[in-house]
C-alpha positions in Angstrom: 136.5 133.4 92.7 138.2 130.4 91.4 136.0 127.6 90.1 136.8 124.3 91.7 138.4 121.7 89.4 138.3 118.0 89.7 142.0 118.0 90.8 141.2 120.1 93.7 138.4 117.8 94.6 141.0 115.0 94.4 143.2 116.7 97.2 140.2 117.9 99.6 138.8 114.3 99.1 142.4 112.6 100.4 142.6 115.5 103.2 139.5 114.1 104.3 140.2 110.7 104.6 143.4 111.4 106.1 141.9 113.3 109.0 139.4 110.7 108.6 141.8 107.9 109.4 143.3 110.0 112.4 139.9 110.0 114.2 139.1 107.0 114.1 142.9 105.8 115.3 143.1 108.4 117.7 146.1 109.2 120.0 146.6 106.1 122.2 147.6 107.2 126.1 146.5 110.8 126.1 144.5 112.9 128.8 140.6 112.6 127.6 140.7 116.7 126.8 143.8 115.9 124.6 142.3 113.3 122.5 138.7 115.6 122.1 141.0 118.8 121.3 143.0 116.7 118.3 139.7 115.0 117.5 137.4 118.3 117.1 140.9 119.7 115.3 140.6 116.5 112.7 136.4 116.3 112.3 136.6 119.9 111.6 139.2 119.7 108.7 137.0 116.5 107.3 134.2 118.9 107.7 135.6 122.1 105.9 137.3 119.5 103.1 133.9 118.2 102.3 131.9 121.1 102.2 134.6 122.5 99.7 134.1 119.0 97.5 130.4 119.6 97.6 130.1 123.8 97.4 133.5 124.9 95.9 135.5 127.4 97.5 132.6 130.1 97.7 132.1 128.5 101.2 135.2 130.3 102.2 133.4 133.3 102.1 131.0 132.3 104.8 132.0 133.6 108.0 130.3 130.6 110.0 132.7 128.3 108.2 135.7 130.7 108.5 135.0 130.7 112.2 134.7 126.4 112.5 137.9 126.1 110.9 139.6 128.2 113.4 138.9 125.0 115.7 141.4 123.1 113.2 144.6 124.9 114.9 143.2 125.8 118.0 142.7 122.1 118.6 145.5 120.6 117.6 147.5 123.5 119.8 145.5 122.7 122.5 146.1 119.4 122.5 149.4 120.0 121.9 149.8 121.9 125.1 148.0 119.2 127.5 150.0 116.5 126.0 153.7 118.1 126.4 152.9 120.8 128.9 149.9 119.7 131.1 151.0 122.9 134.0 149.8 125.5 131.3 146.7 123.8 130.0 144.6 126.0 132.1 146.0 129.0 131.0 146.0 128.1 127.0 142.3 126.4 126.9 141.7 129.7 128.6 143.2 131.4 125.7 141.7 128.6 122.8 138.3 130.4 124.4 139.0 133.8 124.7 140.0 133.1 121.1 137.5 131.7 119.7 134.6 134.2 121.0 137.2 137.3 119.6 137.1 135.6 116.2 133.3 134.8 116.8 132.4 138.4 118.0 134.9 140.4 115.2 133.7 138.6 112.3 130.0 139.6 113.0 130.1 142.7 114.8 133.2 144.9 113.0 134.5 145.4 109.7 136.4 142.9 107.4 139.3 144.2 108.2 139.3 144.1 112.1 138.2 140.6 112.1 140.6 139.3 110.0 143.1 141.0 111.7 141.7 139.3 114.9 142.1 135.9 113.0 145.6 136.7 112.3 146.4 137.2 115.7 144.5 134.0 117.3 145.9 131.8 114.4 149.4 133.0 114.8 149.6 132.1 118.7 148.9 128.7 117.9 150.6 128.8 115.0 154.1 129.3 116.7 153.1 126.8 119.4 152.4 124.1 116.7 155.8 124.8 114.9 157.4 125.5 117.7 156.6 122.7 120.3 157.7 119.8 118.3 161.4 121.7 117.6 161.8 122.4 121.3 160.9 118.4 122.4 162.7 116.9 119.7 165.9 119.2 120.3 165.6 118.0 124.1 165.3 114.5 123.5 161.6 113.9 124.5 160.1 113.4 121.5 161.6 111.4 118.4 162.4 113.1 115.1 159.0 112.3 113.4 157.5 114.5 115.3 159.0 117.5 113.5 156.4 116.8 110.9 153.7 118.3 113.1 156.4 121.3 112.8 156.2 121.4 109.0 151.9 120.9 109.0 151.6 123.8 111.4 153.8 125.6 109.4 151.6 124.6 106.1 148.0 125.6 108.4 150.0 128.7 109.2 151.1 129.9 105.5 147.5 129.1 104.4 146.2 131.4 107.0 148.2 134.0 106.1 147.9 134.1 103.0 143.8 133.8 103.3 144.0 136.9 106.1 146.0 139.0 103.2 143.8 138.4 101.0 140.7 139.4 102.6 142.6 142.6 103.4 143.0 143.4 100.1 147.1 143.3 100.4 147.6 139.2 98.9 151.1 138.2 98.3 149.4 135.8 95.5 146.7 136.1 93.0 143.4 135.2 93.7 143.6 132.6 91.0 147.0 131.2 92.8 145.6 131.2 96.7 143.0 128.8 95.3 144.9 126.7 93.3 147.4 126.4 96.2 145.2 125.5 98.8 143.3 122.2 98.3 146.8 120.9 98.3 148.0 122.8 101.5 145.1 121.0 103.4 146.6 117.5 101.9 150.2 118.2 102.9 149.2 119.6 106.1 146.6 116.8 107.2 149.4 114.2 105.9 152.2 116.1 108.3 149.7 116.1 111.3 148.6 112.5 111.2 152.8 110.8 110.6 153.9 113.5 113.3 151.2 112.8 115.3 151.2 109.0 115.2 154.4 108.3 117.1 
């Protein structure tokens, strides 16, 4: 595995503070499940950015902290959901659970393989509701155009997952090398997108 270089620790370390600065301004008028979805979606990435500063990136091959960070997009699509489509909130927090204890169970119980294949599926549901959600509001008027930069962080969160589940299936589009290289500044791009679409 790639060795973590100061520059990396550079762009976890302003991922951090970004996500940092989104908890403590919040989300002003939001339901109070809302604001706790985005705010256990942002202390999680702070989380997983400083264990990465601290450990290196040998802490992605932990399954515990695999299995946290699936709160980062299953948060912010919750949230998502409550705050633009409060009739199905039921349903999807029904589905962020369901989710979570399939990821849980499959990463402990079966092979590498099935779990992250399990992982693929749960991050790519909320995936296409991150992207997706803003397009569809700011196309109908109901949300301004910044909010399309919580389009282009989900769809940051969503390459980075992809390209993490490929690799630990043995078929990665990049190098080992690459992924790693890419990904500290993913995190920043993507934390940076969710906070300025996010804040109006």
């Amino acid at each position: 595995m790639r060795r973590i270089t100061p520059l990396d620790r550079i762009a976890l370390l302003l991922t951090c503070l970004i996500a940092a600065y989104k908890v403590v301004a919040g989300v002003e008028g939001l339901p109070v499940l809302a604001t706790w979805a985005y705010t256990a979606a942002f202390g999680v990435l702070i989380i997983s950015g400083l264990l990465m500063i601290i450990n290196g990136f040998d802490v992605l091959d932990s399954p515990l902290v695999v299995i946290i960070a699936t709160i980062i997009p299953l948060g912010l699509s919750l949230g998502m959901v409550i705050e633009n489509i409060p009739d199905w909130q039921l349903i999807y927090l029904a589905f962020v659970v369901v989710g979570f204890l399939a990821i849980l169970l499959t990463r402990y119980l079966l092979p590498e393989r099935a779990a992250a294949i399990a992982l693929s599926l749960v991050h790519g549901l909320a995936g296409i509701l991150i992207v997706g959600l803003p397009i569809a509001f700011v196309l109908r008027g109901a949300k301004p155009i910044l909010y399309l930069f919580v389009s282009a962080g989900g769809a940051l969160i969503g390459s980075g997952g992809i390209l993490f589940a490929l690799l630990k299936t043995g078929k990665p589009i990049l190098s080992v090398e690459k992924f790693f290289a890419l990904i500290p500044w993913i995190l920043f791009l993507m934390s940076a997108a969710f906070v300025l679409g996010l804040g109006v």
